[in-house]
N, C-alpha and C positions, 0 to 999 in steps of 0.2 A: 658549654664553653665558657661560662661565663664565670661557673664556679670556679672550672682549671684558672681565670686568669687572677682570682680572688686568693686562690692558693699560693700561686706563683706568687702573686705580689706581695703577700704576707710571709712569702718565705726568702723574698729579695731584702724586704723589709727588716725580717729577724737578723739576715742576715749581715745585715747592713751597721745593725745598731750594735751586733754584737764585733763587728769588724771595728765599727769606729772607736766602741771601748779600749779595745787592746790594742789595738792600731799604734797609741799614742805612746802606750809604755813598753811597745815591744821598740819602735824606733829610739826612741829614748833612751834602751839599755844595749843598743847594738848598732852598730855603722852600716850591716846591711837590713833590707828586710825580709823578715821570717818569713818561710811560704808556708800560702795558703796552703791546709791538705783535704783534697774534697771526694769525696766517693759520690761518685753521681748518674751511674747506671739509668737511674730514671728516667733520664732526661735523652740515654739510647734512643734512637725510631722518632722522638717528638721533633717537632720547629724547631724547638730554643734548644738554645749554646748558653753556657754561664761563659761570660768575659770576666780576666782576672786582668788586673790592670796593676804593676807594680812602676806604672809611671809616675814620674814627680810634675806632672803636669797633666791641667784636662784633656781628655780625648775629646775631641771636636766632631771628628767622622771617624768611621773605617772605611777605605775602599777596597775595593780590589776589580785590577783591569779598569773596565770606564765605569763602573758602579758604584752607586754611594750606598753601604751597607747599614750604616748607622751615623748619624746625624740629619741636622736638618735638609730637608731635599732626598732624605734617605727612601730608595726604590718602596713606591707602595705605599709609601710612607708611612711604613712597618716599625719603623726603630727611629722617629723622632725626639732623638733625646742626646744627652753629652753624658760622659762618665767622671764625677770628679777626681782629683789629685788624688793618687794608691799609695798606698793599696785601697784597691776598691773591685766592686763588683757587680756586676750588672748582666740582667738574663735579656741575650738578644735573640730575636724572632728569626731564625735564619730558613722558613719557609722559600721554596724555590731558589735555593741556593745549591742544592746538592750539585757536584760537577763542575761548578766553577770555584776560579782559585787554586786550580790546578798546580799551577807553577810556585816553582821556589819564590820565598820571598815576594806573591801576590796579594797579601790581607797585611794592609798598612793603615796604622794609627795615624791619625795626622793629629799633632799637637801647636800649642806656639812655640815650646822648644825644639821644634822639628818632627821629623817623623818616625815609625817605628812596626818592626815587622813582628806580625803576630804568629801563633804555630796555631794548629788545631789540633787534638790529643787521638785522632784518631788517621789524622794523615791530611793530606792537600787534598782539596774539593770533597772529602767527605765529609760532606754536612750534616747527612743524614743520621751516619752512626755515633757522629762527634758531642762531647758534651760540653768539653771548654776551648776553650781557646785565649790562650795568654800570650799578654804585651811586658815583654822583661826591658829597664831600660841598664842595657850593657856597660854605657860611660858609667853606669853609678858607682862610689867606692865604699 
């Protein structure tokens, strides 16, 4: 287990460095932002969801229903952490999640510019088979 989280984090990691590179000159030469394109079958059957984050502000939590999915006070306290200003991206533990969040519009970003509904790529409450789950922020032009 400890390998896997050795892996994950070096590959959140690469991933990360390699985002913040391009990040600055894809905004720079365009009014929206480029999306991320991810093939991430691996991450089918396991815990973690990658979160894509094209908010212009840090995520603080996710909830969904009375659950704090990620941030501080996050259930389990599994996903103690914030995601900064996106594009960004960050692998959450979505262990014991399967099933819930069923409903439209229940996996909400809370930001300080407001909040923000997120999709899962494989449908509402499936957790299990889902690999990401992104936060688009609509107002943006």
């Amino acid at each position: 287990m400890h390998i896997k989280r050795s892996i994950i984090s070096a590959l959140v990691a690469a991933t990360l460095t390699t985002s913040s590179m391009f990040a600055g000159v894809a905004m720079a030469q365009q009014a929206k932002p480029s999306s991320i394109k991810t093939r991430l079958d691996h991450l089918s059957g396991t815990p973690y969801v990658l979160v894509i984050s094209y908010l212009h502000a840090e995520i603080t939590s996710i909830t969904c229903e009375s659950w704090t999915m990620l941030g501080v006070g996050s259930w389990k306290d599994q996903n103690n952490f914030t995601i900064p200003t996106g594009p960004a991206v960050a692998i959450m533990n979505a262990n014991k999640f399967n099933g819930y969040c069923k409903n439209a519009n229940s996996i909400v970003a809370h930001t300080d510019d407001g909040d923000f509904i997120g999709q899962l790529d494989r449908g509402a409450g499936n957790w299990d088979a889902s690999t990401k789950l992104t936060f688009l922020d609509t107002n943006f032009k």
